[in-house]
C-alpha positions in Angstrom: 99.9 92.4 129.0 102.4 89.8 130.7 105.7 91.0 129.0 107.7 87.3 130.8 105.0 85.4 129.3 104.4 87.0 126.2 100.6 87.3 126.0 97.8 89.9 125.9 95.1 89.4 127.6 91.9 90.4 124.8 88.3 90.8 124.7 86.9 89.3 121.8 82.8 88.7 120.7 80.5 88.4 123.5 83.6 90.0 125.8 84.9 86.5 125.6 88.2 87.0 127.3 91.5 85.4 125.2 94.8 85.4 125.7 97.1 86.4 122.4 100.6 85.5 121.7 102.3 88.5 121.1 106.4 88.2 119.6 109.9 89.9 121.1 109.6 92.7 118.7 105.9 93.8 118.7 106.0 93.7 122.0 109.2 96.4 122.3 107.3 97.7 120.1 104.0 97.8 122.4 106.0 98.5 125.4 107.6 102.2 124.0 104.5 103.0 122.6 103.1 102.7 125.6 105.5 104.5 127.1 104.9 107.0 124.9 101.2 107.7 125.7 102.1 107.7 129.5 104.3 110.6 128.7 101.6 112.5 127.3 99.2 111.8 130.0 97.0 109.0 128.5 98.6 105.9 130.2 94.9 105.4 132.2 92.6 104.2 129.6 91.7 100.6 129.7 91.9 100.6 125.3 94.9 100.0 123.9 94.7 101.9 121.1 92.7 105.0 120.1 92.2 107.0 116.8 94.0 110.5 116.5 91.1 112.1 117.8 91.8 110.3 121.0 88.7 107.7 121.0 88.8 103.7 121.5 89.7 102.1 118.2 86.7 100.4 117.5 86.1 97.0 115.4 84.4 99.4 112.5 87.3 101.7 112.3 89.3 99.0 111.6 87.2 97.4 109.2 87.5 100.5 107.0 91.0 100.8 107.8 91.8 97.3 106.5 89.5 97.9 103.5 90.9 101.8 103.0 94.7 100.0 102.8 93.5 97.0 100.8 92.3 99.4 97.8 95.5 101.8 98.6 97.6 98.6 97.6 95.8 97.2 94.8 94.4 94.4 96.4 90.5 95.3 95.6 88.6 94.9 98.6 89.8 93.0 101.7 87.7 92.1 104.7 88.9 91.5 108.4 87.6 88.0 107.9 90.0 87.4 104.7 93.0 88.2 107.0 91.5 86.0 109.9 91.3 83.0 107.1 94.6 83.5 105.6 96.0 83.5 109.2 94.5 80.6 109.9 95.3 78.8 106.4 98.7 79.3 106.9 99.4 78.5 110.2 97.6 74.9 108.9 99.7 74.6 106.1 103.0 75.6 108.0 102.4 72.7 110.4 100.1 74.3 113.1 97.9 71.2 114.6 94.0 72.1 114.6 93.8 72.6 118.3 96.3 75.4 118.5 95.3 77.3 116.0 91.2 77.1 117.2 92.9 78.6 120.5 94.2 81.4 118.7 91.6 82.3 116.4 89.4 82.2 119.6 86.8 79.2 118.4 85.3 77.2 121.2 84.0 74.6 119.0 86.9 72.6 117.1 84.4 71.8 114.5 84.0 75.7 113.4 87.8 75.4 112.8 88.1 72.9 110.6 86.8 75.2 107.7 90.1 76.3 107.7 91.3 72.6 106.6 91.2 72.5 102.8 93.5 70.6 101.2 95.9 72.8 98.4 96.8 70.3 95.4 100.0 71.5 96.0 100.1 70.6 99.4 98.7 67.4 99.0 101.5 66.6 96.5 104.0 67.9 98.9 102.8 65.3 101.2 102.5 62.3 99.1 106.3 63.0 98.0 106.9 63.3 101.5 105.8 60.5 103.5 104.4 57.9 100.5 107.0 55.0 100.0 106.8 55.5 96.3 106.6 59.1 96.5 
C-alpha cells in the first residue's frame, strides 16, 4: 500500500502484479482497520484480508459472498464477472478512455477490453445531440 500515492499493489491471475487506485476514504478506512488487526496481533500476514475464522480470503469465498448478497438483495444471481463488466461499462460511459480503464481491469491486450465498448441507444443519442451540428 503507498498511502502518498494512493495505490495497492495486487496480485491478480497468473500472480500478475497490478497496481489499484484506491480513494481518500477507503483508504482511512484500510488504514484503521489495519490498525486494528495490529492491535490484536495479526499485523504479519502478507493477505489483506481473512475470513472470521482467521484464513486468507480466497477468490471462492468471495465468489459466494457476492452471490450470497446478490440473492440477499433481490438481485437473482450475480457473478464477480457482472461487477467487473459493470465497472468497466461505466467508467466507458462516464468518459473513461479505453487505455485507462484496460489498466485497471488488469488486461494486457487492449483488444480484450474493447468488449466493454457497446454502444447504449441512449448514449449514442446523448452524443449526436451533443457534438452533431444539427443535433
Amino acid at each position: 500500500m503507498n498511502r502518498d500515492l494512493g495505490y495497492l499493489t495486487c496480485f491478480g491471475k497468473g500472480s500478475k502484479q497490478r497496481q489499484v487506485p484506491i480513494g481518500g476514504s477507503a483508504l482511512e478506512c484500510l488504514h484503521r482497520y489495519l490498525l486494528f488487526r495490529a492491535s490484536k496481533g495479526d499485523g504479519a500476514d502478507s493477505h489483506l484480508f481473512k475470513t472470521a475464522q482467521g484464513k486468507k480470503l480466497t477468490r471462492q469465498i468471495c465468489w459466494k459472498m457476492i452471490a450470497d448478497y446478490g440473492h440477499e438483495a433481490g438481485l437473482g444471481r450475480i457473478t464477480p464477472h457482472m461487477l467487473r463488466h459493470t465497472f468497466a461499462t461505466h467508467l466507458l460511459e462516464h468518459g473513461a478512455d479505453l487505455r485507462s480503464v484496460q489498466l485497471l481491469l488488469g488486461h494486457s491486450d487492449l483488444g480484450t477490453t474493447q468488449i466493454y465498448t457497446h454502444v447504449t441507444p441512449e448514449r449514442l443519442q446523448e452524443t449526436y445531440r451533443k457534438f452533431h451540428p444539427r443535433g
